[in-house]
VMD Tcl script that draws the C-alpha trace (Angstrom):
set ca {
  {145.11 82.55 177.95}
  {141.68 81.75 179.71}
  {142.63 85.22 182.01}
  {143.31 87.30 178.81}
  {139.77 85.98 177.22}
  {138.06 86.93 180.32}
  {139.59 90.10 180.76}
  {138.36 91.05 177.09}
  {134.57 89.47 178.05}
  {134.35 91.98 181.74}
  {136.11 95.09 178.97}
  {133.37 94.85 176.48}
  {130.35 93.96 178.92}
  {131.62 97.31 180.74}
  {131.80 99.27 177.52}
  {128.74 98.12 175.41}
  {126.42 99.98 177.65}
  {128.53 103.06 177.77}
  {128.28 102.91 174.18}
  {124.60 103.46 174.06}
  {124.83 106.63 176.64}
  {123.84 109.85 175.28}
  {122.73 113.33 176.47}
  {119.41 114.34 176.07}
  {120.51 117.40 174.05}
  {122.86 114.56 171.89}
  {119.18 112.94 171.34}
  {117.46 115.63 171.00}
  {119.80 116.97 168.00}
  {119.34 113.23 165.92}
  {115.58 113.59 166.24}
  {115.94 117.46 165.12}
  {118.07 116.72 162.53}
  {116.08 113.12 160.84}
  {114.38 113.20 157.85}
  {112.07 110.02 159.50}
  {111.00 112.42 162.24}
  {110.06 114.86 160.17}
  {107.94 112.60 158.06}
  {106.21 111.10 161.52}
  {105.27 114.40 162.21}
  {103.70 115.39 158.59}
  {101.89 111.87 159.04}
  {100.14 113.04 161.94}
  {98.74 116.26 160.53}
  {99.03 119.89 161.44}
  {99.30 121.16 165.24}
  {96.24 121.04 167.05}
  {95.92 122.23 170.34}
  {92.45 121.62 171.93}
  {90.92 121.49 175.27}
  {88.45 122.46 178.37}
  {88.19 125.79 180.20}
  {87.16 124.99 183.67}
  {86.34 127.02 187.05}
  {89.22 125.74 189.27}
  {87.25 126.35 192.71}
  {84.51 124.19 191.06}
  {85.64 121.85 188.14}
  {82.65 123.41 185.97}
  {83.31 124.35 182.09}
  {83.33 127.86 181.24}
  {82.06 129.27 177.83}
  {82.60 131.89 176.38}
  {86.22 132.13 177.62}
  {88.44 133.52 175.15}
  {91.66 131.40 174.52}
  {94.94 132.74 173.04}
  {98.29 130.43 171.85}
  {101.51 131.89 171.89}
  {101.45 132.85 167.98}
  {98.64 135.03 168.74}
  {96.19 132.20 167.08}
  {92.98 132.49 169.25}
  {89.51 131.32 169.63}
  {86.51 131.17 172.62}
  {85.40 127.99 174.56}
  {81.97 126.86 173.83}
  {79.40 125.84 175.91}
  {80.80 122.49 177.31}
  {84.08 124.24 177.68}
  {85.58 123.00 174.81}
  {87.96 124.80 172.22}
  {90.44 123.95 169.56}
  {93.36 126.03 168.35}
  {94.02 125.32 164.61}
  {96.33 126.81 162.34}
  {99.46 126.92 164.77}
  {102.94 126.37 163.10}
  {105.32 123.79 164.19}
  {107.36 124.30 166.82}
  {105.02 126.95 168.27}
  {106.06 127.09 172.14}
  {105.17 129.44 175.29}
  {102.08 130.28 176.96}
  {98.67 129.48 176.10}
  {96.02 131.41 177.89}
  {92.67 131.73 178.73}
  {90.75 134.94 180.66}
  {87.21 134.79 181.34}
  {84.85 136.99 183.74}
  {88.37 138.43 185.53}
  {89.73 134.99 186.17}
  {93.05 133.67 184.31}
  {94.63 130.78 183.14}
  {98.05 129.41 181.51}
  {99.71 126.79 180.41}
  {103.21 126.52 179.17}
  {103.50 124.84 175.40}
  {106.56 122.77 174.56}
  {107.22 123.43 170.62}
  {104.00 121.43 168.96}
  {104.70 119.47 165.96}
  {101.93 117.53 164.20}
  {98.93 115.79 166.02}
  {96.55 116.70 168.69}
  {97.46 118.41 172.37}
  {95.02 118.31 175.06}
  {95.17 120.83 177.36}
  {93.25 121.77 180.71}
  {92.88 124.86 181.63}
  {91.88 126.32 185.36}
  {90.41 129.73 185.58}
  {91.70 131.17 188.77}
}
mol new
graphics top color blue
foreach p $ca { graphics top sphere $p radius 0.5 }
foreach p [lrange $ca 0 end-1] q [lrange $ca 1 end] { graphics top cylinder $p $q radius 0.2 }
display resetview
């Protein structure tokens, strides 16, 4: 009896991890697919993708450096910099990029949902 009892313990303690085991894209398809996650994401407000604009030889901002997200949303860096993409639509994904005085940057956007993204970019 006390074999049978601890047979049944070692069986569940080896199954109740198992249990919890998912693939990413098995995870990925409960967030997708919750009504909670979508509410967390209207909570924290509309995509915003902002950022710097910087020399990469150097480090130093550039301004003026016009910046365009993968929706064809775009704006120019100010003088520390700086810029902030507004106006994108969830689940915007691909490259962001930023060309100033020949030199180019990218970055490649995962699909945004609500909230703020920092990004750096280096102008090579």
């Amino acid at each position: 009896m006390k074999a049978r009892a601890m047979f049944r313990s070692v069986l569940l303690l080896a199954l109740l991890p198992a249990a919890g085991c998912r693939s990413s894209k098995e995870k990925e398809a409960d967030t997708t697919a919750s009504p909670l996650a979508a509410v967390a994401d209207l909570e924290a407000g509309p995509p915003i993708v902002e950022g710097t604009v910087v020399l990469a030889a150097s480090g130093e901002p550039v301004e003026g450096a016009h910046i365009v997200a993968p929706d064809g949303t775009e704006t120019t860096s100010g003088p520390d910099g700086r810029f902030q993409l507004k106006g994108l639509a969830p689940g915007t994904a691909g490259k962001l990029v930023a060309t100033a005085g020949g030199k180019r940057a990218t970055v490649r956007l995962r699909p945004v949902s609500g909230g703020r993204l920092e990004v750096v970019l280096h102008l090579r």
